[in-house]
Backbone as CSV, one residue per row, in Angstrom:
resi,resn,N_x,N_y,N_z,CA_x,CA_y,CA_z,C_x,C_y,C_z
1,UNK,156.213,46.800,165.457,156.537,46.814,164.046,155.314,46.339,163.259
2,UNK,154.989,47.418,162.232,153.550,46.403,161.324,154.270,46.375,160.215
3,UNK,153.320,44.998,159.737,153.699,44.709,158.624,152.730,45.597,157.596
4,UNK,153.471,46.386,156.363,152.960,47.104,155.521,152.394,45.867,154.283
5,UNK,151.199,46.356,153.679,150.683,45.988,152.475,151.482,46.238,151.418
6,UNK,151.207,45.047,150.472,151.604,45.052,148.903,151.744,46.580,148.490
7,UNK,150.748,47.290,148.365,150.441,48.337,147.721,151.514,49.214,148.272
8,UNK,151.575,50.056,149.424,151.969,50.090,150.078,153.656,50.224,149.995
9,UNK,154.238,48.718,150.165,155.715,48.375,149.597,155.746,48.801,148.105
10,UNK,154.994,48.960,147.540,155.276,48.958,145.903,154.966,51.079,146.003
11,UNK,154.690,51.660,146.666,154.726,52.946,146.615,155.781,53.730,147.265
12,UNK,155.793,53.355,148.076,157.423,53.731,148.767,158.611,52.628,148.279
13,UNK,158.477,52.173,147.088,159.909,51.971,146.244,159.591,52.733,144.559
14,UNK,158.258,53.098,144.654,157.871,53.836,143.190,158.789,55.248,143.654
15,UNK,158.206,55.933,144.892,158.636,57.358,145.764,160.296,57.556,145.254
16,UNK,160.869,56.130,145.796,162.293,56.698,145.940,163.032,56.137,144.567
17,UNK,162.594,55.754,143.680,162.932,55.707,142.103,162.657,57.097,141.100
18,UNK,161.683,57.538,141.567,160.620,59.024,141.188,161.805,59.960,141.732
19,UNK,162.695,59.836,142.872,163.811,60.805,143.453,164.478,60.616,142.047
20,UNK,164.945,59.612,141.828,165.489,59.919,140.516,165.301,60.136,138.832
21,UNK,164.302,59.258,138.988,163.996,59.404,137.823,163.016,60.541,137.305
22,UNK,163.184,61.539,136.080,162.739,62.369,135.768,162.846,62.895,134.673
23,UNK,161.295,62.960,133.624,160.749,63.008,132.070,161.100,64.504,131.561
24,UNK,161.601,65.013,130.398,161.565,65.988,129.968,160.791,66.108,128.707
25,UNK,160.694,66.836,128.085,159.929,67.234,126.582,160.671,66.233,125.374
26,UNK,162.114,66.399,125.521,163.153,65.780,124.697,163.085,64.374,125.068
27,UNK,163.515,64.057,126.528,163.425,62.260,127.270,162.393,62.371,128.027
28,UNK,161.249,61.997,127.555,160.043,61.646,128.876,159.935,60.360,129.372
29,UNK,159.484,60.496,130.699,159.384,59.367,131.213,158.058,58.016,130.748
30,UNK,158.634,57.024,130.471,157.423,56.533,130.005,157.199,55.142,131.431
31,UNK,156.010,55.455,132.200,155.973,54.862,133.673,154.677,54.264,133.052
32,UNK,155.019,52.871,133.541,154.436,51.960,133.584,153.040,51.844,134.764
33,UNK,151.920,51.367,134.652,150.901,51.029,136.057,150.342,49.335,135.548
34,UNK,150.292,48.356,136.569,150.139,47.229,136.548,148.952,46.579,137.451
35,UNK,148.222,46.727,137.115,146.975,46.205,137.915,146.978,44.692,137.954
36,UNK,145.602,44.173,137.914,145.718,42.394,138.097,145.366,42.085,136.755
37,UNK,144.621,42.846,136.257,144.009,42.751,134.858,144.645,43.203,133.946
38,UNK,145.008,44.477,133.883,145.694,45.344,132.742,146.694,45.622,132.994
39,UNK,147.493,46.874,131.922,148.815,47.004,132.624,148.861,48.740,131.077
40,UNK,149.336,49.632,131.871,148.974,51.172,130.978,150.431,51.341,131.159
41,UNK,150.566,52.248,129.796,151.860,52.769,129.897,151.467,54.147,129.324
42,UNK,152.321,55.257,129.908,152.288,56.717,129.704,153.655,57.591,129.501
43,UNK,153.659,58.294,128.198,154.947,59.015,128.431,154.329,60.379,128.771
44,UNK,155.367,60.775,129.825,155.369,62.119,130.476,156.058,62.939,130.756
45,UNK,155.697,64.277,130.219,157.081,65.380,130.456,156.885,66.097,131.748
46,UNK,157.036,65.838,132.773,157.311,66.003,134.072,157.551,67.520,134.256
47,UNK,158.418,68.266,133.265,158.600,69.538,133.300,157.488,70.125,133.132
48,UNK,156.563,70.058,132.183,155.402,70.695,131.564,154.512,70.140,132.234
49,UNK,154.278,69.019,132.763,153.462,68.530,133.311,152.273,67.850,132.642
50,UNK,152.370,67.147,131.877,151.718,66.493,130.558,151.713,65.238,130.113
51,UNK,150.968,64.584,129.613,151.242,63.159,129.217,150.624,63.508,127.520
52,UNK,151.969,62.814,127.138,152.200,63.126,125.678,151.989,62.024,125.044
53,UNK,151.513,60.910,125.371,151.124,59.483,124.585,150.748,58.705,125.819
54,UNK,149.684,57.535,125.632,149.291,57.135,126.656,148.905,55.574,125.508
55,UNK,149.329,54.502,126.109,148.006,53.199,125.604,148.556,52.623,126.968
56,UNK,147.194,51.674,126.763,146.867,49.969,127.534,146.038,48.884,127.200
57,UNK,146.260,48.333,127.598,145.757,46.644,127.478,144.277,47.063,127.427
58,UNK,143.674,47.488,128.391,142.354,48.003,128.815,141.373,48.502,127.199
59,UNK,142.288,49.648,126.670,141.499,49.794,125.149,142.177,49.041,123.961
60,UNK,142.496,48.077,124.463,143.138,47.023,122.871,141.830,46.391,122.523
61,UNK,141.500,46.391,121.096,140.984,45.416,121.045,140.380,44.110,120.377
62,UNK,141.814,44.207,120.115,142.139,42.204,119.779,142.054,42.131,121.540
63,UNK,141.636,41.445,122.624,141.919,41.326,124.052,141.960,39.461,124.041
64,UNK,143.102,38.908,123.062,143.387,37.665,122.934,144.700,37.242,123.577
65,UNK,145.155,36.016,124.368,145.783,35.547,124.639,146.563,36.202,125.904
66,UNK,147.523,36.314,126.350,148.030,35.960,128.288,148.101,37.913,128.342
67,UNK,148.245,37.772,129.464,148.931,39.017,130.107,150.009,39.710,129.361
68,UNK,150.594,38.861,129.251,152.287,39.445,129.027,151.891,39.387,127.232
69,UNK,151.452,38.730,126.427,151.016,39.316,125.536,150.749,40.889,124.866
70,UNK,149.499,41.276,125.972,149.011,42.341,125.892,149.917,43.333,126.297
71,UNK,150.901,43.163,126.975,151.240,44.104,127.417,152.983,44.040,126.533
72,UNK,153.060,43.004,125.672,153.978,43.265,124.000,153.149,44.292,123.466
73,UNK,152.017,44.060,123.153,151.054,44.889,122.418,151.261,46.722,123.222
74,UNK,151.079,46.654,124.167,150.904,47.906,124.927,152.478,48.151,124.384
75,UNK,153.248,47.883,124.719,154.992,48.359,124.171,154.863,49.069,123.438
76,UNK,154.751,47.871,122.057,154.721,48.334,120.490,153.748,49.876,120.451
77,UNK,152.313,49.615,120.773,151.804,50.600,120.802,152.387,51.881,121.120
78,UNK,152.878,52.213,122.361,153.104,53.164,122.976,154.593,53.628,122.244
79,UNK,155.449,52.287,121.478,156.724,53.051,120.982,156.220,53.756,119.782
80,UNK,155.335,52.878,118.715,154.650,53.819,117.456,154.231,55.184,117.853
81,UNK,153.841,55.266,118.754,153.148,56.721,119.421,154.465,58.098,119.391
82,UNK,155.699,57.244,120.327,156.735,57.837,120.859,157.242,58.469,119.362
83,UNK,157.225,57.056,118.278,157.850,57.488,116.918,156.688,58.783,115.965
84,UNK,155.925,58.566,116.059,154.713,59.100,115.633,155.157,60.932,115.479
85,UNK,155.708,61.065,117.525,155.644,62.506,117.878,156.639,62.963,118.244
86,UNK,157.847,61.872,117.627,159.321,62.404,116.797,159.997,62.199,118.685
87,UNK,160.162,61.279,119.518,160.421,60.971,120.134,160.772,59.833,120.259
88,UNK,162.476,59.740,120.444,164.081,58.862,119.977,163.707,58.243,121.453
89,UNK,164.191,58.574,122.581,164.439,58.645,123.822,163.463,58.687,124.856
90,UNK,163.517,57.719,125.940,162.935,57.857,126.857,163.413,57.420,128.271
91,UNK,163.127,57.966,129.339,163.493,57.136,130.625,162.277,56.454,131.319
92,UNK,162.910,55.222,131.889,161.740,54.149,131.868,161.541,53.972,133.539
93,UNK,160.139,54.339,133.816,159.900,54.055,135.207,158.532,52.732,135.300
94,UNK,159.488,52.203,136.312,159.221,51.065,135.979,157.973,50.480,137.162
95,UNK,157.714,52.082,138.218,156.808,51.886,139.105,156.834,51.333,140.516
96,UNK,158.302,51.056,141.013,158.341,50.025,141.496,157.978,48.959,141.452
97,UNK,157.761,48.096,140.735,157.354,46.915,139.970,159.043,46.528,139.637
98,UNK,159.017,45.082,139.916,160.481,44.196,139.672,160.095,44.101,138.134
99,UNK,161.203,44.661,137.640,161.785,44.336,136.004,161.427,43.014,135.046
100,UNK,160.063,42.899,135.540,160.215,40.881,135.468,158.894,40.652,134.456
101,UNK,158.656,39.844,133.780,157.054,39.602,133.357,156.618,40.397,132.634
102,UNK,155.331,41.293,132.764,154.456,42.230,131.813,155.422,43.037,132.021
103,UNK,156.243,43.650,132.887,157.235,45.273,132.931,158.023,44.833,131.607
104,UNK,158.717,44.195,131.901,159.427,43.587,130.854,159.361,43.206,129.258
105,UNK,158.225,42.696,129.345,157.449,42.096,127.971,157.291,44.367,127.434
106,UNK,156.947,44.612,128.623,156.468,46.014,128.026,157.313,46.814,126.879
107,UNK,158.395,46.657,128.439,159.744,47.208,127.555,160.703,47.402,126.513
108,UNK,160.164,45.424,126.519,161.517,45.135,125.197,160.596,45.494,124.103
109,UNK,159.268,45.251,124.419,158.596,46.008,122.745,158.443,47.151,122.894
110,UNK,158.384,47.938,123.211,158.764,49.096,123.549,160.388,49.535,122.518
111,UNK,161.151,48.781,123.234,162.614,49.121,122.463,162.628,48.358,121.079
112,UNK,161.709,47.387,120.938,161.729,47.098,119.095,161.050,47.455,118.372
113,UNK,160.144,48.627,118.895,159.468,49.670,118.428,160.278,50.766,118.125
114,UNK,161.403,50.980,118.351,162.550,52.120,118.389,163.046,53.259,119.455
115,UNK,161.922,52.875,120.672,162.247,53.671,121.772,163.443,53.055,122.634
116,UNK,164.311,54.441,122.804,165.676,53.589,123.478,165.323,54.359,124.999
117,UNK,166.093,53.550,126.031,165.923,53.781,127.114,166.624,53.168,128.418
C-alpha cells in the first residue's frame, strides 16, 4: 500500500466532484485553484469550453493584509465580473479543497457580490 501525496489526494477528490459538477453558458462553473501563495478563481462554460471571467490574488494590486483577505477580494472581484456579463447563477467547484478558509472567504464574497450558488 503507498501512501499518496497531498496533491495527489486533492486530484482524485477534484476528479470525482468534476463527475458531478458541470458549468453551462446560463450556470457556469466558477472553480476555484489554491496554491500556497495565491488563490484564482474562474468561471467556465464547460459546454463551449471557455472561461468567461477569470481574477486572483496574483494580479490584485492593493497585495495588503492575510490570505483569506485576498481571496474576499478575489470573490467580490470575480462576482462584479459574473454581474458585469449578466450572470445570476453559478455552480461552485470547490477543487477538492475542504470548504474551509480562503475557499470559503472566496465564496461568501462571491455571494455578496450577487452570485448565487
Amino acid at each position: 500500500m503507498t501512501r499518496e501525496s497531498r496533491y495527489e489526494g486533492r486530484t482524485r477528490r477534484h476528479e470525482r466532484v468534476r463527475e458531478r459538477v458541470r458549468g453551462s453558458a446560463r450556470r457556469p462553473r466558477l472553480a476555484v485553484f489554491r496554491s500556497l501563495s495565491h488563490i484564482y478563481a474562474q468561471l467556465i462554460d464547460d459546454d463551449a469550453r471557455r472561461t468567461l471571467a477569470a481574477a486572483s490574488s496574483a494580479d490584485a494590486r492593493d497585495r495588503k493584509g492575510s490570505k483569506v483577505e485576498s481571496a474576499k477580494a478575489v470573490g467580490a472581484r470575480i462576482g462584479e465580473q459574473a454581474k458585469a456579463k449578466g450572470i445570476a447563477e453559478a455552480v461552485f467547484d470547490r477543487g477538492g479543497y475542504r470548504y474551509h478558509g480562503r475557499v470559503k472567504a472566496l465564496g461568501d464574497a462571491a455571494r455578496g457580490a450577487g452570485l448565487k450558488f
